[in-house]
Structures are given as structure tokens and as C-alpha cells.
N, C-alpha and C positions, 0 to 999 in steps of 0.2 A: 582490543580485538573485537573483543561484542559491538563495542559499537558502532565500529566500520560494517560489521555486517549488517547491522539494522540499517543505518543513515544510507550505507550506499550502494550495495547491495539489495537488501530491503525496497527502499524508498524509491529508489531507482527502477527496478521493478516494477512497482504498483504503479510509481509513475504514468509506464510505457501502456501497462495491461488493464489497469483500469478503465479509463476512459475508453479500451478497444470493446472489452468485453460487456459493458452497460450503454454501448452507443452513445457517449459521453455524456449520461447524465449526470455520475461520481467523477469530479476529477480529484487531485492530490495538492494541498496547501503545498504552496512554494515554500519552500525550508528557511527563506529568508522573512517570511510574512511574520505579522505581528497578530494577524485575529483572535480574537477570542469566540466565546459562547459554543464551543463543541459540547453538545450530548457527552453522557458516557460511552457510550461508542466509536466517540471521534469523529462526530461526522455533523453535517450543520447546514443547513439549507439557505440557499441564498435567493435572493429576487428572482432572480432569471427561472428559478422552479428545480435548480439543479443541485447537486449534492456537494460538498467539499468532504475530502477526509483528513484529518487532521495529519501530520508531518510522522509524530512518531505510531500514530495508528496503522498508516502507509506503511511504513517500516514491516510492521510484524505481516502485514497481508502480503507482501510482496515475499516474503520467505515462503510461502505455503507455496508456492509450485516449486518452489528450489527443492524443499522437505521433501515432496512428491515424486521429483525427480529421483533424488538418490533414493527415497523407500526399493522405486522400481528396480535401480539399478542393484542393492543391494539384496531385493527379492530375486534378481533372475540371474547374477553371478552365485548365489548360493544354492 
């Protein structure tokens, strides 16, 4: 169950909102890719000047507006 949430939920996610929200300079490693050399952060710069974020890094940043979401929801039904 957790890791439908991270993979596709998640990743899916960051997917969409990353690249909206940094004017594409972070996009999200294909889930299918093989790279290496990510930072500890999950994140790794490539030629073009632009950011990749590693598959399961994607994962956990794509839950923060989900998290955000219900905070609110569960601040203003209480």
C-alpha cells in the first residue's frame, strides 16, 4: 500500500508539478530509467543546465501538497 502511494500517487505528482512550478528546470527521472550519480538529494544535473529528480525522491515530493491538502481539510472540518 505505501508503495502505491509513493510510486503513483507520489511520482505522479511531481511528475505533473514540478516542471510547472520551476519553469522546467527540475524535471522527474522516468521510473523506467537506468541513471545514476544522484546527489543525496536525488537530484543531478545534466548538460542542458537542467535538474533531474531522482524516481523515488519524486515520490516523497509529490505527497507534500497531498499532506497540505488534508492538513487543511482536517484544520477547517475541526
Amino acid at each position: 500500500m505505501i508503495d502505491f502511494i509513493f510510486e503513483v500517487i507520489g511520482y505522479t505528482t511531481a511528475r505533473l508539478v514540478l516542471p510547472l512550478i520551476t519553469g522546467g528546470k527540475v524535471r522527474v527521472q522516468a521510473i523506467s530509467s537506468t541513471e545514476t550519480g544522484f546527489n543525496w538529494l536525488g537530484f543531478k544535473r545534466v548538460p542542458d543546465g537542467s535538474l533531474i529528480c531522482q524516481a523515488p525522491m519524486a515520490g516523497w515530493i509529490g505527497l507534500i501538497p497531498w499532506v497540505v491538502v488534508v492538513a487543511v481539510l482536517i484544520l477547517t472540518i475541526a
